[in-house]
C-alpha positions in Angstrom: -4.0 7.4 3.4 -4.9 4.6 1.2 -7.4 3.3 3.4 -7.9 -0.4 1.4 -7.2 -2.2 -1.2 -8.1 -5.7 -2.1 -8.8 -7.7 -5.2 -11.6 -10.7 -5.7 -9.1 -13.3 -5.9 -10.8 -14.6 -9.3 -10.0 -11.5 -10.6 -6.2 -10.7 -9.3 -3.7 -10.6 -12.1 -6.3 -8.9 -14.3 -4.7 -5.3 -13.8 -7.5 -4.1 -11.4 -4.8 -3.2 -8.6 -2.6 -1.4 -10.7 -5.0 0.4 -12.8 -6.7 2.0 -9.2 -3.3 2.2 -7.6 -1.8 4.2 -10.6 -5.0 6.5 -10.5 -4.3 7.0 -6.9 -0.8 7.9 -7.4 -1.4 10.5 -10.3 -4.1 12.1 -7.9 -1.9 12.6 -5.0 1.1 14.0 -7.5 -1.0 16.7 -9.0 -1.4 17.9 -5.0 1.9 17.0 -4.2 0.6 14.7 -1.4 2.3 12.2 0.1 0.8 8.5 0.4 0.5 6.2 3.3 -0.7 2.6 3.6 -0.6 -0.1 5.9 -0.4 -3.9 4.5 0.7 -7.7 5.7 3.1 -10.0 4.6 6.2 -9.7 1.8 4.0 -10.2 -1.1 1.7 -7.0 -0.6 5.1 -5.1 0.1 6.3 -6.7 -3.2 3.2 -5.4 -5.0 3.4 -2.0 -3.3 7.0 -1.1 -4.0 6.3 -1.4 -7.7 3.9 1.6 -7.4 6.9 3.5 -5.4 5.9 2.8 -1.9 8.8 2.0 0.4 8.6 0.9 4.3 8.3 3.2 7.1 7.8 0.1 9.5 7.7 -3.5 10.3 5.5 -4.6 13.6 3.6 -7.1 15.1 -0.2 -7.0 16.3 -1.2 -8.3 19.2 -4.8 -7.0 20.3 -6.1 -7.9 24.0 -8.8 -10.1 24.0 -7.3 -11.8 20.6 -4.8 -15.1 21.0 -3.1 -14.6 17.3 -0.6 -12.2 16.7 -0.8 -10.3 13.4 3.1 -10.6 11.9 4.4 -8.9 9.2 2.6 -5.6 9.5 4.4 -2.9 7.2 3.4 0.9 7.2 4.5 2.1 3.8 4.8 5.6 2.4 4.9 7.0 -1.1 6.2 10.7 -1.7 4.9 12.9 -4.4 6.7 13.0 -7.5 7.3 16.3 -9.1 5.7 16.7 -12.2 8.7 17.4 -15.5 8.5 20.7 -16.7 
C-alpha cells in the first residue's frame, strides 16, 4: 500500500515523484507484489497511470460530522511485472 505521496509544490516537476514512485515499483516487482493507492482528482490518476497504476474505483467521501463531500476519490492498483528472463 502506498500509504502517501506528496510533493512541496516548489519543488513538483523536479522528478522527485517519479524518482520515489519508480523505486517503489522496482521494490514491489522483485517480490512480485502487487501495489495499491488511494488518490483525488484526474490529475493524480493522470500522474499515477504513467507508473502503471490503473483504477479499481471511483467514490465519494462523505464523513459524519464533516459538511464537504470528498469527490473524485480513486483506489488504484498496480500489478507486479515479471522480470525478462
Amino acid at each position: 500500500h502506498v500509504r502517501n505521496m506528496s510533493v512541496d509544490p516548489d519543488a513538483q516537476g523536479l522528478g522527485f515523484c517519479g524518482k520515489l514512485m519508480r523505486a517503489v515499483n522496482v521494490w514491489a516487482d522483485n517480490l512480485q507484489l502487487p501495489l495499491w493507492l488511494e488518490t483525488s482528482g484526474t490529475r493524480n490518476v493522470a500522474i499515477y497511470e504513467r507508473f502503471g497504476y490503473k483504477t479499481m474505483e471511483q467514490y465519494t467521501l462523505k464523513c459524519k460530522n464533516d459538511p464537504d463531500f470528498h469527490e473524485d476519490e480513486f483506489g488504484m492498483m498496480r500489478y507486479p511485472v515479471k522480470a525478462s528472463e
